[in-house]
C-alpha positions in Angstrom: 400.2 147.5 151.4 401.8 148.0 147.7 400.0 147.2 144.8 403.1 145.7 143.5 406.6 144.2 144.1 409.7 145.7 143.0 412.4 142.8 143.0 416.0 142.5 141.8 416.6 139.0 140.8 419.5 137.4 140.2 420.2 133.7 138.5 423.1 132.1 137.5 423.9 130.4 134.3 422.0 126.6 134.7 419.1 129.4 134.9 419.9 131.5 131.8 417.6 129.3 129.1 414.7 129.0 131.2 411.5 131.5 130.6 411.5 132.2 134.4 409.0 135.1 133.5 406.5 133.6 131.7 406.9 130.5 134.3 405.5 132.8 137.2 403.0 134.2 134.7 401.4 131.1 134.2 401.7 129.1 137.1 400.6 132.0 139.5 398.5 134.4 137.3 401.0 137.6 138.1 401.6 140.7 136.0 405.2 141.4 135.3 406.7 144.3 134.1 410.3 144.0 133.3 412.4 147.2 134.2 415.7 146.7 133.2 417.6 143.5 132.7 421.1 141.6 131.9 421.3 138.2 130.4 425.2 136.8 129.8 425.8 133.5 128.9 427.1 133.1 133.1 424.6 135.1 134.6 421.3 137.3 134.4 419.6 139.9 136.7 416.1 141.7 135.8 414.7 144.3 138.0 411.0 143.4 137.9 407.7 144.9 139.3 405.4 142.2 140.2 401.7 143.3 140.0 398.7 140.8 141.3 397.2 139.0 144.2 399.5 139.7 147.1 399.4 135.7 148.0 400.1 135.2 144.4 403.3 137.2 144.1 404.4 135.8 147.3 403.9 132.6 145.9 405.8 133.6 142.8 408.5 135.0 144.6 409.0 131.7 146.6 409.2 129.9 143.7 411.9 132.2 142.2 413.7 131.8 145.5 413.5 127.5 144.8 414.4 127.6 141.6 417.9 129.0 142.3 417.2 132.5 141.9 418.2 134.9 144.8 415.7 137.6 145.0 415.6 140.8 146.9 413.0 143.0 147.6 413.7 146.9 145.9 410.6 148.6 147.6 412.0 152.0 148.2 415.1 151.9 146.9 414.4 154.0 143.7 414.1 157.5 143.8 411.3 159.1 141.7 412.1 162.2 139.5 
């Protein structure tokens, strides 16, 4: 079991203005540490690590996931060094 998430998420323009971050902050009490991201005025993508309560980034995810975002898990896919 991982202490964290690491998530690519993706969301399209009707998504730009919204504080999607500090929405999953507050609602499920999750520590977010942004990585890298791209915001355009079509589109934005953030590579985020999700630290908390398993159940609570889970939950977090999901909402991502039904608020139009697509999210996809990154867990191994960055190589350390």
């Amino acid at each position: 079991m991982t202490e964290f998430d690491r998530l690519y998420v993706s969301f399209p323009a009707v998504l730009v203005p919204r504080p999607l971050v500090y929405e999953i902050v507050k609602q499920f009490d999750v520590v977010p540490n942004i990585r890298r991201a791209n915001v355009e005025p079509d589109h934005g993508w953030l590579i985020l690590e999700l630290r908390g309560d398993a159940d609570a980034r889970a939950c977090a995810i999901e909402y991502l996931r039904s608020e139009g975002c697509v999210v996809d898990d990154m867990t191994g896919d960055i190589v350390a060094g």
